[in-house]
N, C-alpha and C positions, 0 to 999 in steps of 0.2 A: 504493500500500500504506500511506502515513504518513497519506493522509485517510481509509484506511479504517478504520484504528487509533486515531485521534481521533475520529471520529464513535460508534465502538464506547467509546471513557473515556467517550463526554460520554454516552451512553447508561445507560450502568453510574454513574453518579454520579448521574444524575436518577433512576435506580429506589431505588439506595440515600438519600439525600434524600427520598423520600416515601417510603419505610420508617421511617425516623426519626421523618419529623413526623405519622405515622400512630400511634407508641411513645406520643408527647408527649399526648394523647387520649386517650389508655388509659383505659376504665373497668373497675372488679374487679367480680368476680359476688357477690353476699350471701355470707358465710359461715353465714349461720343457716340452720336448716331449718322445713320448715313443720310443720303441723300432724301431716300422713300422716310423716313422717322423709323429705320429697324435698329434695333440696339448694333453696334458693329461688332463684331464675333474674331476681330483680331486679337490676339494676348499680347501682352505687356509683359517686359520683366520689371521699368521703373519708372516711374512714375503713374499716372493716369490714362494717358492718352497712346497710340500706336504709331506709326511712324506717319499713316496717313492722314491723321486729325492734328498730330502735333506739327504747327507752325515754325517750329524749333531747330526741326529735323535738317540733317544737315547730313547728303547723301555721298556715301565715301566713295571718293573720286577712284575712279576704275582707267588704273596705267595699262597699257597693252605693249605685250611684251614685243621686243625688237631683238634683232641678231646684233649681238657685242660688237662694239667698234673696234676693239685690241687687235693685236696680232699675236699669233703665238713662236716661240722662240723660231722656227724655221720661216719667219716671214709670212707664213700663211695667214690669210683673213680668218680669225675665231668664229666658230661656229657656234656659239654660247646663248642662251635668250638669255634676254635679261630683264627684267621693270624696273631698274635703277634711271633716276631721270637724267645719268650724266651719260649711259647707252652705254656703262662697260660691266660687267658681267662680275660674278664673286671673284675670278682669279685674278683680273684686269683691273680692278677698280686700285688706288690707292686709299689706306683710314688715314 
């Protein structure tokens, strides 16, 4: 009966433990509405608002990668992509 009372805690505590750490992920639904008055059904991690109600939003600019300008030791043109905005590649660039 005392193992099957401990096996039943240790049960009961791992379901409670991933209720929690399930809490801790929580994302909120948009507070705005759309266009028709439907509640908007995007989630949120912070604040209130979604990317598309908030005014705020500031869209991360998207580099498109290009072939390295470098050359490598044999004179050859590098074949390397890169999204650095100076066009030279991780082995090419100077820090």
């Amino acid at each position: 009966m005392v193992q099957h009372n401990t096996n039943m805690k240790k049960i009961k505590l791992t379901i409670a433990c991933l209720l929690l750490g399930g809490v801790a992920f929580a994302q909120t639904q948009c507070t705005s509405l759309t266009k028709s008055n439907v509640q908007c059904k995007n989630t949120v991690k912070t604040g209130e608002l979604c990317h598309s109600h908030n005014p705020n939003h500031v869209k991360p600019s998207e580099n498109t990668a290009v072939i390295c300008s470098g050359t490598t030791k044999s004179n050859a043109p590098c074949k390397n992509k890169t999204k650095n905005a100076g066009g030279l590649c991780h082995l090419h660039k100077q820090d």
